[in-house]
N, C-alpha and C positions, 0 to 999 in steps of 0.2 A: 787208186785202188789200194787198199790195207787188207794184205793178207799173211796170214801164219804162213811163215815157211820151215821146213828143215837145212842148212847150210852144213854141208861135212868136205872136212878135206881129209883123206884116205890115209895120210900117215902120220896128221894129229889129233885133231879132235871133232866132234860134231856138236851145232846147238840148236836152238829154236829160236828163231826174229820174228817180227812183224815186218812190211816193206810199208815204204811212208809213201814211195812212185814207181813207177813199173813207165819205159819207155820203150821203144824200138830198141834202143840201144843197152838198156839195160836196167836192173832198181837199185832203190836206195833201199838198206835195211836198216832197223830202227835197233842200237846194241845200247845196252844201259851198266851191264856189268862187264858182259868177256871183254877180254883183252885180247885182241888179234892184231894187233898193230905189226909185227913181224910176220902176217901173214901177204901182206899189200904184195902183190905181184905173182901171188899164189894163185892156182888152179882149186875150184872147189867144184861143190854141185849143188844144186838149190831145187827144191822139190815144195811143191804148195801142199799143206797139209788139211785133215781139216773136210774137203768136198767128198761128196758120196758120190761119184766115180774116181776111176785107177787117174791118177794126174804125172807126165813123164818128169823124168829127172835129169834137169839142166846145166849143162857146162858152163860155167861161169869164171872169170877173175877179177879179185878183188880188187879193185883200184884205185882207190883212195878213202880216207879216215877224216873224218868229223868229231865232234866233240859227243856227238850223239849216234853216231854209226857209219857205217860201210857204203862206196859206191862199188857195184858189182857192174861189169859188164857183159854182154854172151859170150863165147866163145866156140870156137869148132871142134870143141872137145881135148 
């Protein structure tokens, strides 16, 4: 499933991805320019954009780096 999402971590910055997979465990997000590579092991939150109802806004850390994007997994906040 490919969806817009917002990704913000609270004490630096916030952006907008696409996810390329979405599992039980967690997605990959598709980054083409930011640089978040010092973010790996960071708490963020990930929010799907985009659908005409309110969509909740998810704990997540980032956990590993591709050449093309981010592995996010959930987290208990």
């Amino acid at each position: 499933m490919n969806a817009r999402v917002k990704v913000v971590h609270l004490e630096f910055d916030e952006f907008a991805s696409t996810t390329r997979a979405i599992s039980d465990g967690g997605v990959f997000i598709v980054v083409e320019e930011q640089d978040v590579e010092s973010w790996i092991r960071y708490s963020v939150t990930v929010q799907v954009q985009g659908l005409p109802i309110p969509v909740p806004v998810v704990s997540m850390e980032i956990v590993r780096r591709t050449n093309d994007g981010y592995g996010l997994t959930f987290s208990d906040g």
